[in-house]
LOVEX-738644 format. One record per residue (C-alpha): residue in one letter; x negated, y negated, z; residue number from 0. Coordinates in nm, 4 decimals. Layout:
<pts>
- rest  xx  yy  zz  nr
- a  X  Y  Z  NUM
...
</pts>
This chain:
<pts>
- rest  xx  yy  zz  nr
- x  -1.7493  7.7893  -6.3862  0
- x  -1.5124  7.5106  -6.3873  1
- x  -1.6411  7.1474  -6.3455  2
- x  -1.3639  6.8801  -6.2253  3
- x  -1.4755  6.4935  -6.1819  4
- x  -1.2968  6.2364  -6.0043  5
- x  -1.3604  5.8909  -6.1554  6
- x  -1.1806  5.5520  -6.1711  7
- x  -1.1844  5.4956  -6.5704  8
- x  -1.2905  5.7479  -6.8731  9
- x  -1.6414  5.5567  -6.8568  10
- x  -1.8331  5.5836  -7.1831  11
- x  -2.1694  5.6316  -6.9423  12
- x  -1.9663  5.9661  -6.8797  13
- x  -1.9328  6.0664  -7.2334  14
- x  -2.2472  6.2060  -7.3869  15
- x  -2.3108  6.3781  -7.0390  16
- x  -1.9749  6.5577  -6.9810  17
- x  -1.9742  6.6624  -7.3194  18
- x  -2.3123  6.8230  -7.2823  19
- x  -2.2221  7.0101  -6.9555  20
- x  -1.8890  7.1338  -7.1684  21
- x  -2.1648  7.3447  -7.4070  22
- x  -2.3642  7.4750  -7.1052  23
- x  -2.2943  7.8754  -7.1457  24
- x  -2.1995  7.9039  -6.8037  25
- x  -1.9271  7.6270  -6.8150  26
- x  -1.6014  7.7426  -6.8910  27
- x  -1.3784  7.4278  -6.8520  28
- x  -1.4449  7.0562  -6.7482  29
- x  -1.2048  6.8587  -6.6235  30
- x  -1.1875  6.4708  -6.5891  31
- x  -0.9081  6.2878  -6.4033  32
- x  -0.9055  5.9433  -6.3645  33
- x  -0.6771  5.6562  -6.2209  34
- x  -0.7028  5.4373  -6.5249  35
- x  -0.8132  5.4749  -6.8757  36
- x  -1.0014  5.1379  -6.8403  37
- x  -1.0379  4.8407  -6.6839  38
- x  -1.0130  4.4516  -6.8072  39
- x  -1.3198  4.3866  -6.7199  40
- x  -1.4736  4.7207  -6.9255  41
- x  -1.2341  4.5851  -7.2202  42
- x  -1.3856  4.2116  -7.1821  43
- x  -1.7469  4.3685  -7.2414  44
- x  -1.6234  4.5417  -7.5917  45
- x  -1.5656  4.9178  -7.4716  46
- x  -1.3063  5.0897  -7.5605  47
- x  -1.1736  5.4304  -7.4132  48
- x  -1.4121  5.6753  -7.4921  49
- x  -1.3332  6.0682  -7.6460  50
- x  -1.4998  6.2887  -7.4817  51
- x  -1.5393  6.6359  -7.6787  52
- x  -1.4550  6.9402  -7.4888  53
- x  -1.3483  6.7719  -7.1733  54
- x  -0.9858  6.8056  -7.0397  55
- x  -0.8554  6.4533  -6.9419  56
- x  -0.5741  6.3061  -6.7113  57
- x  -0.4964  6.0083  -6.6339  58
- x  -0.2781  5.8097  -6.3353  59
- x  -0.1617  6.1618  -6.1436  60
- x  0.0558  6.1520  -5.8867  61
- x  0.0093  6.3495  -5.5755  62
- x  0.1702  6.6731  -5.7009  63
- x  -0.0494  6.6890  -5.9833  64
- x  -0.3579  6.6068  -5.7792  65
- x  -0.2410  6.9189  -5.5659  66
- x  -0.1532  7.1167  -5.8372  67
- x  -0.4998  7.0436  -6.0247  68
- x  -0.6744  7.1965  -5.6862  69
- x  -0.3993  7.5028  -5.7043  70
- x  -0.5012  7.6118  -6.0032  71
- x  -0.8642  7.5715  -5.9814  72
- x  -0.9529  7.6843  -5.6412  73
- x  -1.3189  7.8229  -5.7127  74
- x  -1.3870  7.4804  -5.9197  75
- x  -1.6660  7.2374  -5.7925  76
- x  -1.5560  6.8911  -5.7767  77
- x  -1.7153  6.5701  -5.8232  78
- x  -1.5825  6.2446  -5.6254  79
- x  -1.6718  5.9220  -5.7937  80
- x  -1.7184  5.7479  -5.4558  81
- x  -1.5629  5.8328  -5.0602  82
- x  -1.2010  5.7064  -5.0716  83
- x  -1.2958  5.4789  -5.3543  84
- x  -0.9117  5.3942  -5.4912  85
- x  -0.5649  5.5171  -5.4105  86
- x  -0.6388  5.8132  -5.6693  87
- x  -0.9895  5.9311  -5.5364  88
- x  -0.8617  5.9064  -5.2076  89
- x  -0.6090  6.1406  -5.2144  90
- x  -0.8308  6.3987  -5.3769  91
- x  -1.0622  6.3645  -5.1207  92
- x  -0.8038  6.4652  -4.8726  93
- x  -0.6249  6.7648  -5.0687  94
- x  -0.9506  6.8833  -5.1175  95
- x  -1.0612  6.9006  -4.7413  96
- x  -0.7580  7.0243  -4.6629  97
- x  -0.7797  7.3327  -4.9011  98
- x  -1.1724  7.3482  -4.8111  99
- x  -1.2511  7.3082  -5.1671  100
- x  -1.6175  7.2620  -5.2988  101
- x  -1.6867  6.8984  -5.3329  102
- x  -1.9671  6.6278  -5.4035  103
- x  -1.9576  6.2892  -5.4213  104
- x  -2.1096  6.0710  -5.7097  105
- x  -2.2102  5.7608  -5.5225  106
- x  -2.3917  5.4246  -5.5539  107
- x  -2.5897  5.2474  -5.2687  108
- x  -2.3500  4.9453  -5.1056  109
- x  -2.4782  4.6116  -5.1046  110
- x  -2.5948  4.5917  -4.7029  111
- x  -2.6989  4.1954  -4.7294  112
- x  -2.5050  3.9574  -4.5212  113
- x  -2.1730  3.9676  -4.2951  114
- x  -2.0179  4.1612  -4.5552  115
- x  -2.3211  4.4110  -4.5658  116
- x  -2.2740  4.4606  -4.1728  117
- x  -1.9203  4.5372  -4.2215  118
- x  -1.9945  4.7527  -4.4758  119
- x  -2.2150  4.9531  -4.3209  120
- x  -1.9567  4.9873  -4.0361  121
- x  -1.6890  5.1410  -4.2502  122
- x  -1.9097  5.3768  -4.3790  123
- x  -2.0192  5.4886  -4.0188  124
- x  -1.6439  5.5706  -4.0222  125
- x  -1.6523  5.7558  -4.3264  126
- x  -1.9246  5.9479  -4.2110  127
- x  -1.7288  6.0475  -3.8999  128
- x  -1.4275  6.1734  -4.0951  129
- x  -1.5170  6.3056  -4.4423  130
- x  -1.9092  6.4272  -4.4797  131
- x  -1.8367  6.7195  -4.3156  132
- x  -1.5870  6.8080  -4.6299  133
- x  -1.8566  6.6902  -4.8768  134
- x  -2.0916  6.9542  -4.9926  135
- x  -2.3456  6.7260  -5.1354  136
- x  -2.4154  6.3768  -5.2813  137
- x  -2.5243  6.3028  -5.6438  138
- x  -2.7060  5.9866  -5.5221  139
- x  -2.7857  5.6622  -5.7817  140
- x  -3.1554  5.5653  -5.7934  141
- x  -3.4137  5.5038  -5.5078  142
- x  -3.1498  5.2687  -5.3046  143
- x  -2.9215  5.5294  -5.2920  144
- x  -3.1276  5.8141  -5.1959  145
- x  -3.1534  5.6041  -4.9129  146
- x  -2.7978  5.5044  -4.8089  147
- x  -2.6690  5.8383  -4.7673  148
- x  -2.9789  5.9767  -4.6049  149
- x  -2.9977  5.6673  -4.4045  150
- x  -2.6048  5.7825  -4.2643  151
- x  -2.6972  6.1036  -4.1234  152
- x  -2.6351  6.3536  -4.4745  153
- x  -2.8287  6.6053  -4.4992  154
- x  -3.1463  6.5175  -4.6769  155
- x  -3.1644  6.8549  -4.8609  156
- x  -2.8313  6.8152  -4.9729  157
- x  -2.8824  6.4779  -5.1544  158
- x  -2.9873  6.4571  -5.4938  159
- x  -3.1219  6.1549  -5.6952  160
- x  -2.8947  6.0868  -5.9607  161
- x  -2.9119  5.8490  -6.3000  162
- x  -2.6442  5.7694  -6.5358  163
- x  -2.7015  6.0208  -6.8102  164
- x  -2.6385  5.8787  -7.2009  165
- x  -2.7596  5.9968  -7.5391  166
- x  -2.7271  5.7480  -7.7944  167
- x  -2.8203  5.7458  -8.2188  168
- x  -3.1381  5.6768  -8.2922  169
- x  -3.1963  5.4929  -8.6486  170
- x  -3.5319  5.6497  -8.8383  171
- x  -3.7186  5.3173  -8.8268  172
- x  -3.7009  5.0032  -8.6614  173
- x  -3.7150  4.6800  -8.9085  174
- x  -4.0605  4.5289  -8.9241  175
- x  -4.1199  4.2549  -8.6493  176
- x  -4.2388  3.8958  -8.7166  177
- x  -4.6213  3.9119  -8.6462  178
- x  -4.6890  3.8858  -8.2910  179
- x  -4.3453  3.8403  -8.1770  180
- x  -4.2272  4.0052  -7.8586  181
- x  -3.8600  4.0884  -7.9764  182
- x  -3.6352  4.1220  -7.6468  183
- x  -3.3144  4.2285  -7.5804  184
- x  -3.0449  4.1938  -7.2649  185
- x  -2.6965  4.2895  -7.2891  186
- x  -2.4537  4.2017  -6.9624  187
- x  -2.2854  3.9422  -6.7608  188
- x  -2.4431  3.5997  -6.7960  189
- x  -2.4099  3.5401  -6.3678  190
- x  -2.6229  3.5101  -6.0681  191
- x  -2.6541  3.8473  -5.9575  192
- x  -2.7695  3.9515  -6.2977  193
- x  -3.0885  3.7733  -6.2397  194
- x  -3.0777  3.6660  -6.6296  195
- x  -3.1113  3.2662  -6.5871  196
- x  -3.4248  3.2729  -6.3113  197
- x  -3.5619  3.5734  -6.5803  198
- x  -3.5212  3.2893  -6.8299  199
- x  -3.6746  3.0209  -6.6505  200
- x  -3.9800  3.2211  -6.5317  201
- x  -4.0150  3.3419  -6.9431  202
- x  -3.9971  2.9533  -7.0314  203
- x  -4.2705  2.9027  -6.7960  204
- x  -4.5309  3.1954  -6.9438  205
- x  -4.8500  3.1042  -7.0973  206
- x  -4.7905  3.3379  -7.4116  207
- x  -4.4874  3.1951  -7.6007  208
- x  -4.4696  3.4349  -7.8882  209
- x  -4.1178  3.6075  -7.7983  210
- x  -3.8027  3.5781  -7.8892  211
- x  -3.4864  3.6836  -7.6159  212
- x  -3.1344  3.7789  -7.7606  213
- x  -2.8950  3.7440  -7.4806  214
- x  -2.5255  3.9352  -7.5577  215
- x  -2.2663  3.8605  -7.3495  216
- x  -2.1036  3.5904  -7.1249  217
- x  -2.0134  3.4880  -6.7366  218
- x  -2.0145  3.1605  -6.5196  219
- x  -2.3577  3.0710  -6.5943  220
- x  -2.3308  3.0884  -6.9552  221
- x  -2.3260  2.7431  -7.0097  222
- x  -2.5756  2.6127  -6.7397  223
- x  -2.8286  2.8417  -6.9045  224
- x  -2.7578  2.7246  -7.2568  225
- x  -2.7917  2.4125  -7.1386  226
- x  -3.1428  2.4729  -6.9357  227
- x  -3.2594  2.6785  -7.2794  228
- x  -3.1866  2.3804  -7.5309  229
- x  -3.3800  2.0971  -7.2644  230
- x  -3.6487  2.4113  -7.1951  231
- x  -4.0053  2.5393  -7.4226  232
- x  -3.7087  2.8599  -7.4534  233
- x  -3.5436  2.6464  -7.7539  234
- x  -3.5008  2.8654  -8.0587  235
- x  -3.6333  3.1435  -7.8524  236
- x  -3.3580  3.2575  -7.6229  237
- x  -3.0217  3.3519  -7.8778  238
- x  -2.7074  3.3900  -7.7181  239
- x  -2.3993  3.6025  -7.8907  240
- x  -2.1280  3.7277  -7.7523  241
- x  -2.0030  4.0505  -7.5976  242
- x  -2.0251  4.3462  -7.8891  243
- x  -1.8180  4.6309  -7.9085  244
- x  -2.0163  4.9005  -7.7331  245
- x  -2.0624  5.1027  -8.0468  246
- x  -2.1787  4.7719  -8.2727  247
- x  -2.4329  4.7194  -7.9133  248
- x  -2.5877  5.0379  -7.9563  249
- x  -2.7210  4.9924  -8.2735  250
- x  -2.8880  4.6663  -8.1999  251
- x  -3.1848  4.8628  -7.9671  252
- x  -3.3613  4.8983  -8.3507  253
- x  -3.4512  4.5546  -8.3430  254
- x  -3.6235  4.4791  -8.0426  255
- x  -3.9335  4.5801  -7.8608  256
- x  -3.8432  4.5490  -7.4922  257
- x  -3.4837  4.5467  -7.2856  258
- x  -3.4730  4.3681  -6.9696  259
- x  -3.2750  4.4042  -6.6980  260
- x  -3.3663  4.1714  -6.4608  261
- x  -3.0776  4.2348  -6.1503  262
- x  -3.1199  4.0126  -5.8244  263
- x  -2.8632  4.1786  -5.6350  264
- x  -2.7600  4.5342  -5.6080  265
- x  -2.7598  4.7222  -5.9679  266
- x  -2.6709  5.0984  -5.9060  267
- x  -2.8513  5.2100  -6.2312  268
- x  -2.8651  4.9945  -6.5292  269
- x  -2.7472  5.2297  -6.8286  270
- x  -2.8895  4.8736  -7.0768  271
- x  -3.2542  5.0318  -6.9460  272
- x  -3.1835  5.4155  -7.0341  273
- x  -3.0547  5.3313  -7.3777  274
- x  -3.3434  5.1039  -7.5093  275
- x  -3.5935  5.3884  -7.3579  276
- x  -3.4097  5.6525  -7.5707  277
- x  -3.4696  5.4232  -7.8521  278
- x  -3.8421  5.3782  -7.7943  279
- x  -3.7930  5.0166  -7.6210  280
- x  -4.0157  4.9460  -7.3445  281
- x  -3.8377  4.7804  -7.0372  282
- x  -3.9365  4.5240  -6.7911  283
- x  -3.6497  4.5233  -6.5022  284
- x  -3.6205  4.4081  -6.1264  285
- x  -3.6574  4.6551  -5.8261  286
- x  -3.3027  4.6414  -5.7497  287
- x  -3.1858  4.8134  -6.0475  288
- x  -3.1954  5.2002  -5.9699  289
- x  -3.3487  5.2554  -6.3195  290
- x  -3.6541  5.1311  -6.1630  291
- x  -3.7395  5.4809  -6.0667  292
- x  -3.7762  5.5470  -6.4055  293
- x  -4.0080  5.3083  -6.5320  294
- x  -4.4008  5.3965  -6.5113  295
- x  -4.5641  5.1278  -6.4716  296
- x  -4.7786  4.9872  -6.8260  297
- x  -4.6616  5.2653  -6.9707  298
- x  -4.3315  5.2608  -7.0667  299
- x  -4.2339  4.9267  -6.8754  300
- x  -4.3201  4.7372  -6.5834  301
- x  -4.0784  4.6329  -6.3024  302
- x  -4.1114  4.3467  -6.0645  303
- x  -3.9967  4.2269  -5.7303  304
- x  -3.7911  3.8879  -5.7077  305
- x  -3.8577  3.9092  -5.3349  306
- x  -4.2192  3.8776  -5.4055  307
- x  -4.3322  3.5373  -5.5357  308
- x  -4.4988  3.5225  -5.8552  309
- x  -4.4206  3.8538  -5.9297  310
- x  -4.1816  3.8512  -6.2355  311
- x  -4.3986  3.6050  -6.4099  312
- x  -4.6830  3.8355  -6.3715  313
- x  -4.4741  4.1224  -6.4663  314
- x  -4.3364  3.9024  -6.7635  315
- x  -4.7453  3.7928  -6.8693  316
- x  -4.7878  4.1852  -6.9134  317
- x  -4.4800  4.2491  -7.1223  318
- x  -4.6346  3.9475  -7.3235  319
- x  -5.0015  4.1185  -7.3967  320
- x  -4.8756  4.4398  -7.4500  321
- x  -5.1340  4.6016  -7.3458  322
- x  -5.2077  4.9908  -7.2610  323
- x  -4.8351  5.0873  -7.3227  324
- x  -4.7352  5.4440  -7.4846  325
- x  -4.6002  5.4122  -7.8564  326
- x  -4.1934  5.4143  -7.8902  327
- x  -4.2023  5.7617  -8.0010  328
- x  -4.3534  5.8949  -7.6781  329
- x  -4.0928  5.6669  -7.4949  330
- x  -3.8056  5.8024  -7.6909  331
- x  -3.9271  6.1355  -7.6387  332
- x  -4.0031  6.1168  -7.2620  333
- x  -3.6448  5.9749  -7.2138  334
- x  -3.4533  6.2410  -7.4261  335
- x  -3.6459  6.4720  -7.1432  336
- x  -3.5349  6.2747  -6.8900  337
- x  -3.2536  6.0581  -6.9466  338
- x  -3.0593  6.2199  -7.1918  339
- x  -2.6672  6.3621  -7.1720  340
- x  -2.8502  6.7059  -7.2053  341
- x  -3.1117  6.6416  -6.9418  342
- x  -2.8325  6.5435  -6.6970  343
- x  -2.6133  6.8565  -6.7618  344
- x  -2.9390  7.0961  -6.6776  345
- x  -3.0168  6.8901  -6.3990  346
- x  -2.6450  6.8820  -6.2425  347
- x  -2.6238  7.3072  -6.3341  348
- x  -2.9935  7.2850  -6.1142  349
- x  -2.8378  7.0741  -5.8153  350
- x  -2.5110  7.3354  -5.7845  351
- x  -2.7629  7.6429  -5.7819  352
- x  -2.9357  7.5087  -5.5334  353
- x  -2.5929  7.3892  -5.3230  354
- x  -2.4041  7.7022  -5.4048  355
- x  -2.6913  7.9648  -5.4553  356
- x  -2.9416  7.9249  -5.1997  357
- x  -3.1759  7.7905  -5.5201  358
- x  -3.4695  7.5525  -5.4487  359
- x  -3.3567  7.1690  -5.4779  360
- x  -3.5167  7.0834  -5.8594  361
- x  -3.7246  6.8243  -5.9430  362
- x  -3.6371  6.4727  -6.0370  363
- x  -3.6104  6.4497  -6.4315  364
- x  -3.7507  6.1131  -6.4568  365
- x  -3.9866  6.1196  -6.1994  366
</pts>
């Protein structure tokens, strides 16, 4: 079986999964092309370009070679990263539906709020009308997007819920915390529709003040929220450094207890959540964050609704007792299930059995 993906940059999210699916028995080649190596903005937050073990790579083809790619692999399945998402993508997407190849589409739910949303959800009424048909089925990110593409008229059967698959190192043992600390950790753009300033306001505001927050990384609000942190009870609680390199990131999940991911608008996934869960973190996040559909609720996390009032601060007041949760072991353990690079590559060989092979659609990983 050969595996081709379509994807704007060689995304480290990618890594750990495509190299899984590259040892799956059944596997004989996967192939990643891409229109960019990375991006500025992927740079800015400390990745660099990923290598991917056992995975072919190109980068920036041209039309021939996009044509060529589906010449000489005409019984492949392909992944899109998107519907006519970039110059690149888009092209495949039409050599492939002219050549009826087998395709899917990774997608993420669109952001349907406001004039913008409308329009939105008017192009991809046009989509629909044009390129479905040539899509065999959707690998669909968290509960939102489940919904989108079921929402346009796709079959229901043929979309899958999909997560952003990563295995990360574990250390042995996590250094001992101050007594009756609540160590917390967020990693991401310091901006409005990261939800991280009204998270730190409504923490500032909880009863139980034994926690500490380490915030890594920057954005427009950076300095508004320093500034609310230094006047706020948060002094000397909430930390602020800067962006890490994603390896030097990783192995900061040790020290903490809980990762948030608080998201007010859209947030496809939220890989942040999947990689403190493999490390045993519990995770308190928003409802728009597709990782959501992962958490169980006092058990390992809680989420919360910013639409709802008062309910991050109650959601926050849990995270605070601690109360009733499973031990990081069982966390790390559930999410290796779940969650993992490996877990992915099962689940994805699962979803074309059941596309290809007239196999029953498999059950959700995390759910």
């Amino acid at each position: 079986m050969t595996l081709i993906f379509w994807q704007g940059i060689i995304s480290i999210h990618q890594k750990t999964f495509l190299e899984a699916l590259a040892k799956q028995p059944e596997v004989q080649k996967v192939l990643m092309v891409v229109e960019n190596e990375i991006t500025p903005y992927r740079k800015n937050m400390g990745w660099e370009v990923p290598k991917i073990e056992g995975v072919s790579i190109t980068v920036s083809p041209s039309k021939q070679e996009i044509c060529e790619i589906f010449d000489a692999n005409k019984d492949a399945v392909h992944i899109l990263g998107g519907i006519r998402v970039g110059q690149m993508m888009t092209m495949a997407l039409e050599e492939g539906a002219k050549r009826k190849a087998r395709m899917g589409s990774l997608s993420e739910p669109y952001e349907r709020s406001g004039i913008k949303g409308k329009l939105r959800d008017l192009k991809y009424q046009y989509l629909r009308l044009f390129y479905f048909r040539h899509i065999d089925f959707f690998l669909a990110v968290g509960r939102e997007g489940v919904a989108t593409y079921t929402r346009l008229g796709f079959r229901a059967d043929r979309v899958f819920p999909w997560a952003y698959f990563v295995s990360v190192p574990v250390p042995a043992a996590k250094p001992a915390p101050p007594a009756g600390t609540t160590r917390i950790i967020y990693a991401g753009r310091i901006e409005e529709g990261k939800g991280i300033s009204r998270f730190v306001a409504e923490l500032a505001s909880a009863q139980n003040g034994a926690y500490s927050l380490d915030i890594y990384g920057s954005g427009p609000d950076e300095a508004a929220l320093k500034q609310f942190v230094a006047q706020s009870s948060a002094a000397g609680k909430v930390n602020f450094f800067p962006f890490l390199p994603y390896n030097e990131l990783i192995q900061q999940y040790a020290r903490y207890d809980w990762v948030v991911l608080p998201s007010v608008k859209k947030d496809g996934w939220g890989v942040i959540v999947s990689e403190g869960l493999l490390n045993g973190l519990k995770a308190i996040c928003s409802n728009k964050c597709g990782v959501s559909w992962a958490i169980k609720e006092k058990y390992n996390g809680v989420t919360f609704d910013w639409c709802e009032q008062g309910s991050c601060s109650k959601a926050i007041d849990i995270m605070l007792a601690g109360n009733g949760f499973a031990d990081p072991e069982t966390i790390k353990e559930l999410a290796g299930r779940s969650l993992s690079g490996e877990a992915g590559a099962l689940y994805y060989l699962q979803i074309l059995d059941s596309v290809y092979n007239g196999k029953s659609k498999p059950e959700i990983p995390w759910a």
